[in-house]
Each structure stands twice: as structure tokens, then as C-alpha cells.
C-alpha positions as CSV (number, residue, x, y, z in Angstrom):
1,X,2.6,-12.2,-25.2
2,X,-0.7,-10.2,-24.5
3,X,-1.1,-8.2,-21.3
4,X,-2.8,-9.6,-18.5
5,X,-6.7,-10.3,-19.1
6,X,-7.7,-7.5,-16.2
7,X,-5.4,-5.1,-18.2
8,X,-6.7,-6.1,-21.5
9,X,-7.9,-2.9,-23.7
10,X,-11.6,-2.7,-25.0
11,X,-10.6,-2.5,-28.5
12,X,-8.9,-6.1,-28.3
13,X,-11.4,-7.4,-26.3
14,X,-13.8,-6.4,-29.2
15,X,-11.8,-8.1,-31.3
16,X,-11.9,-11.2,-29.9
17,X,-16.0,-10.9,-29.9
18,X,-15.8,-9.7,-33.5
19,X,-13.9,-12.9,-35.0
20,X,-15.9,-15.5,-32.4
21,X,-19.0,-14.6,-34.1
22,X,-17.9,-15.1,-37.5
23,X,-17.3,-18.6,-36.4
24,X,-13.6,-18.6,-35.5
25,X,-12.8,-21.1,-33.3
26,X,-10.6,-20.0,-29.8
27,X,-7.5,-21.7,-31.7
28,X,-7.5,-19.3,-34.7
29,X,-8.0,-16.2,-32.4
30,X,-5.5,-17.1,-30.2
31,X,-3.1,-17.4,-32.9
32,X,-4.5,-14.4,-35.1
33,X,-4.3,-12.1,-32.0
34,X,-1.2,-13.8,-30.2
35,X,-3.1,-13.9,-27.0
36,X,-3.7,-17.5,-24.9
37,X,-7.0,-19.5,-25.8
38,X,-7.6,-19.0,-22.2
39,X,-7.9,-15.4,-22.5
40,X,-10.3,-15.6,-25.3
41,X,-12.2,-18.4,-23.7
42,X,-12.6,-15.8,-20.4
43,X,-13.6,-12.8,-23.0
44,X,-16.4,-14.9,-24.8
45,X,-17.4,-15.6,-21.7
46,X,-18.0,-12.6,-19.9
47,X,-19.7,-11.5,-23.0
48,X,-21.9,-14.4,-23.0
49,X,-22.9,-13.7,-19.6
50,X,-22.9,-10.1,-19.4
51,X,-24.2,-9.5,-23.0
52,X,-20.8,-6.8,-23.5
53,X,-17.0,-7.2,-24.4
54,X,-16.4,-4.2,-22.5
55,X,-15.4,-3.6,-18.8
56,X,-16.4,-1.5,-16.2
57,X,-13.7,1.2,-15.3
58,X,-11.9,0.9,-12.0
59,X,-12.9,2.5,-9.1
60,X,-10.6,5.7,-8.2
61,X,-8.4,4.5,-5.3
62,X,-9.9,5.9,-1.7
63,X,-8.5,9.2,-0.5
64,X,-5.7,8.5,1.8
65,X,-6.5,9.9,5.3
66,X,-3.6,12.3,6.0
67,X,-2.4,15.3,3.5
68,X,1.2,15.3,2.1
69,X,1.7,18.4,4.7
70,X,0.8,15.8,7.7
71,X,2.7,12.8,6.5
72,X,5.8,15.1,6.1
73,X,4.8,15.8,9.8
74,X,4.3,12.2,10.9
75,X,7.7,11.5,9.3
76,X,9.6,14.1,10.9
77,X,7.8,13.1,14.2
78,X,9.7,9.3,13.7
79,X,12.9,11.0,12.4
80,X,13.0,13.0,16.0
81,X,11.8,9.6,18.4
82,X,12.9,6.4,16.4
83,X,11.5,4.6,19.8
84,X,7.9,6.6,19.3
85,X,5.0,3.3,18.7
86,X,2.6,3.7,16.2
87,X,0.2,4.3,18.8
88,X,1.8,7.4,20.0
89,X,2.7,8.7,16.7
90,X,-1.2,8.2,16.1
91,X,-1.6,10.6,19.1
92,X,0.6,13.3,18.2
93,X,-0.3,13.4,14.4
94,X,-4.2,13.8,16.0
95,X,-2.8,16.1,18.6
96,X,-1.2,18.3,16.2
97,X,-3.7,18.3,12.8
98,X,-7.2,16.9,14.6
99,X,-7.2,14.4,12.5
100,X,-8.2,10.8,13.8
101,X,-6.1,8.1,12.1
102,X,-5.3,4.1,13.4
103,X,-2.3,2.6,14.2
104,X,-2.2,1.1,10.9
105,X,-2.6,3.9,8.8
106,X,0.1,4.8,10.6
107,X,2.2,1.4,10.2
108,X,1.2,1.9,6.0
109,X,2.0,6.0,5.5
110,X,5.5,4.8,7.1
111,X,6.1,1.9,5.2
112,X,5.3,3.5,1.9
113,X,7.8,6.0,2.9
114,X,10.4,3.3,3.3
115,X,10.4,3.0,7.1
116,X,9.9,-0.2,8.8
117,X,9.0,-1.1,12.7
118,X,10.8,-3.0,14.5
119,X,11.7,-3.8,18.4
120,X,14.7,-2.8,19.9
121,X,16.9,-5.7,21.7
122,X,17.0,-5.4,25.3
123,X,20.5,-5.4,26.8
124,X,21.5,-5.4,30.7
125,X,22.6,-1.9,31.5
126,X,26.3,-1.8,32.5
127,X,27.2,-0.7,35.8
128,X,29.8,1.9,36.4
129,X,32.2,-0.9,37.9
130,X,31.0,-2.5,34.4
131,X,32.3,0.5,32.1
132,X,35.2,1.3,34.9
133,X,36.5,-1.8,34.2
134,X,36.2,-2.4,31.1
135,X,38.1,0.8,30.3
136,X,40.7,-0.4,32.1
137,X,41.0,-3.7,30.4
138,X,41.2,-1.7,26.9
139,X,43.6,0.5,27.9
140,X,45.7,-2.8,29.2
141,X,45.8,-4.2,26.2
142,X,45.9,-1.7,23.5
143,X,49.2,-2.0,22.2
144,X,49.2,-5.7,22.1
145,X,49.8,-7.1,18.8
146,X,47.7,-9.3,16.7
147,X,49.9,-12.6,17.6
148,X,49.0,-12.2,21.5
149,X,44.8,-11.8,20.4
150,X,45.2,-15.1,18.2
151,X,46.2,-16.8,21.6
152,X,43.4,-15.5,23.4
153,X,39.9,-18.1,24.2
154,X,37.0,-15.9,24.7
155,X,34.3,-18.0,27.1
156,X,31.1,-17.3,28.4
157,X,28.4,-19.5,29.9
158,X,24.3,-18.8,30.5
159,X,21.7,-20.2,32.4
160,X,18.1,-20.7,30.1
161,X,15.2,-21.6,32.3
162,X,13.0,-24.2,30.3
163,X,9.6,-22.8,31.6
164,X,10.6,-19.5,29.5
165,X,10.9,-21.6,26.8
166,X,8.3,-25.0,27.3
167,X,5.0,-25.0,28.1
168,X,4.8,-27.5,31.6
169,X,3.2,-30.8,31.6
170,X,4.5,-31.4,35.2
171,X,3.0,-29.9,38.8
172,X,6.6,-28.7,39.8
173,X,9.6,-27.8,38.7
174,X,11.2,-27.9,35.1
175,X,14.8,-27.0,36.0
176,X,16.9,-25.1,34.3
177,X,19.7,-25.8,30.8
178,X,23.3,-24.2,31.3
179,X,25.0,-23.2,28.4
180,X,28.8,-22.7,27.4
181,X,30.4,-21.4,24.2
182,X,33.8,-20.1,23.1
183,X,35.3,-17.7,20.3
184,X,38.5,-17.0,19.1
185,X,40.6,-15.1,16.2
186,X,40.0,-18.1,14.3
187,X,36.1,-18.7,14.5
188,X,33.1,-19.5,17.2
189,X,33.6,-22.6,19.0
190,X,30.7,-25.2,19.7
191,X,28.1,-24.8,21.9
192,X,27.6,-27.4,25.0
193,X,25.1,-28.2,26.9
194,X,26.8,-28.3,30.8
195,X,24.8,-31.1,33.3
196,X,25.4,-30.2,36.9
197,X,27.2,-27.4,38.3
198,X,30.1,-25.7,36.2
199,X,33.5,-25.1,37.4
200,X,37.0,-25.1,36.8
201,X,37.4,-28.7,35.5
202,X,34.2,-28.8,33.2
């Protein structure tokens, strides 16, 4: 099969005009040439229009904005603050070099270096109770052996309000969906959706 038509060379391009004007049907060049009859039908054409078989050479791709030197700094910048937006990183390369450059120059000269964005999960911070007593726990259980954790249900229940996740159609109100779910050794248990007030018997 023939390369593309936009990566087509001149020579077989001129081909193509060659054998279509010594009455050679699309058909017979196609096969001749082993290129599609839609490629020579797009070639004869553009000649017909333009008057030429040839193309115009491609433009030279635009100068990026920062030097290798400065894109080695912008990346040793994120290696040093993982956290750092692309709108502070813009800041510091301009800080540091003068150059002015937008957030998404910034977001591309990363991601052609193989670095992504992304937002970082917000958890609750733990309290030191929290950690105090979780240590505890760990150190209660540490020599207990794998028939004891296959007997354990792990539980936990939330509270979702639907205005977070709805947009109201009513004046007041919109209440509120609790949540249970389970895991154990052998898998995650189902999720149910709790009406009224949990306790000990739901």
C-alpha cells in the first residue's frame, strides 16, 4: 500500500500526472502504481486546480518557548514540589529565566516529558487519639494468625447529603442518603442504602 496522500513524494505524484495525460484512466494508474483510485483521483485534482503536481513544503514547526536549559529547570522544579500548579511553576520558571510562558505551555513541556497533572485525594487528617489508637490496635493484634482475620467483618457506614450531589427542584430541604458496606478476607460485601436512623439491629 502507498503512503498516505499528504506524505506522498513529488516524483510519484508526477507520475500519476504523467500517465493521466496520456489518457490512462484512474483504474490503470491505481493498479500500475499500486496506490488507491482515490489518491489518484485527489492528485489529478489538485493539479487541475492548481495547474502543478507538486506540493508546497511544510512550514518549520514554531520555536518552542523555553530552551532545553529551562525545561531541565521547570522539570527539576516539579521533581522538588510534586503539589506545585502549573500556575506557580509558570511563576518560578519566569522568576528564575524572565521568560513569560502560560499555564499551558507549561501543562505541554511536562507532558512531553512524560509527566501528567493530576489532583490529590483529600483525606480527614488523623488526630493523635486517631494514630494512638490505632497503634494500639496493631500492636493487639499482630501475632494473630490468618484463621482469626478470616473471621473478622469489617463495617463502615457514611452519610451523603443529596444537595452535594442533585441540583434542588424543591424550596427546602433534600435530606440526606446513609450508606453501609462491609469487607472481609473473602471479598467486599454489598452496599445498602439504610432509611431512618442506624443502630444496632439494622
Amino acid at each position: 500500500m502507498a503512503p498516505h496522500d499528504r506524505e506522498m513524494s513529488q516524483d510519484l505524484r508526477k507520475k500519476i500526472i504523467s500517465l493521466h495525460k496520456k489518457g490512462e484512466g484512474y483504474k490503470k494508474i491505481s493498479k500500475a502504481l499500486l496506490i488507491s483510485q482515490n489518491t489518484v483521483a485527489k492528485v489529478v485534482q489538485k493539479c487541475k486546480k492548481d495547474g502543478t503536481a507538486t506540493i508546497s513544503q511544510r512550514r518549520p514547526d514554531r520555536p518552542r518557548k523555553l530552551t532545553p536549559r529551562q525545561e531541565r529547570l521547570l522539570m527539576r522544579r516539579v521533581e522538588e514540589n510534586r503539589h506545585a500548579s502549573s500556575l506557580q511553576l509558570s511563576k518560578e520558571v519566569e522568576s528564575q529565566t524572565g521568560v513569560t510562558i502560560s499555564r499551558d505551555t507549561i501543562r505541554h513541556t511536562l507532558q512531553r516529558n512524560g509527566m501528567h497533572g493530576c489532583r490529590p485525594r483529600k483525606k480527614p487528617l488523623l488526630k493523635p487519639r486517631h494514630k494512638k489508637a490505632r497503634l494500639e490496635f496493631a500492636r493487639a493484634h499482630a501475632d494473630k494468625d490468618e484463621d482469626y482475620w478470616d473471621s473478622i467483618l469489617w463495617s463502615d457506614e457514611t452519610k451523603i447529603n443529596k444537595e452535594k450531589l442533585l441540583v434542588p427542584t424543591v424550596k427546602h430541604g433534600g435530606g440526606s442518603v446513609l450508606m453501609w458496606g462491609c469487607m472481609s478476607a473473602a471479598g467486599v460485601g454489598e452496599l445498602h442504602f439504610i432509611d431512618g436512623i442506624m443502630n444496632s439491629q439494622i
